[in-house]
N, C-alpha and C positions, 0 to 999 in steps of 0.2 A: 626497191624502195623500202625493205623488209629490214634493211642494216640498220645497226644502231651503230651510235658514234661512242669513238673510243672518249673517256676523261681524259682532259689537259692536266699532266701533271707537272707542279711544279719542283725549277729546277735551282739548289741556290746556287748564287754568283758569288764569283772566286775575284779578288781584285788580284790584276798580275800587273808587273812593273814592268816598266817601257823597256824595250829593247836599247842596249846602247849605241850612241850616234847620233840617235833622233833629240831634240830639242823638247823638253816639258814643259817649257816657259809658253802661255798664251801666247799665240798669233801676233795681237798686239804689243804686246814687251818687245818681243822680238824683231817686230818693225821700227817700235821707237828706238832701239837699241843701236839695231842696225843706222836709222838714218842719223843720229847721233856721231856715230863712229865714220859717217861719211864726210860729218860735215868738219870734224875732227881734223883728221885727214887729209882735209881740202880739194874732196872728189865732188865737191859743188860742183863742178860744168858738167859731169858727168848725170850728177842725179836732173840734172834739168834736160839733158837729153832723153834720156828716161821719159822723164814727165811728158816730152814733147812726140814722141813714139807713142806713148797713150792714149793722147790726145787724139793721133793721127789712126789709132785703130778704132776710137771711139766712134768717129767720123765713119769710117768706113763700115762699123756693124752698124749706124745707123741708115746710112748709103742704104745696104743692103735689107733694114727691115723697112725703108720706103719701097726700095725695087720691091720685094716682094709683097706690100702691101697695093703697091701698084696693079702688079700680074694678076694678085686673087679679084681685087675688085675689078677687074679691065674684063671678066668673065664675062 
């Protein structure tokens, strides 16, 4: 219990540029972008497939936090 604690020393930050390949554009550009160029395209049935695979998983994490909301309280 005798140790003493070392100083936090600081360190400066270096800004480094994104590797290439990856996208720098927000999250959101990128999705507006994209669904733009689908609808463009005329990959509409396709995005509503999508959408409805979403749906179908939403349903089923919900499934699942009933089931296991069921099991803890069923203790």
């Amino acid at each position: 219990m005798g140790e003493t604690a070392t100083p936090i020393q600081a360190v400066p930050l270096q800004a480094v540029a994104a590797p290439g390949g990856f996208p720098t554009a927000p999250p959101l550009a990128i999705l507006q972008e994209g669904s733009q160029a689908a609808v463009v395209e005329g990959h509409a049935p396709m995005d509503k497939r999508v959408q409805q695979q979403l749906r179908r998983i939403e349903k089923l994490v919900y499934l699942c936090l009933v089931l296991a909301l069921y099991a803890i309280f069923k203790k």
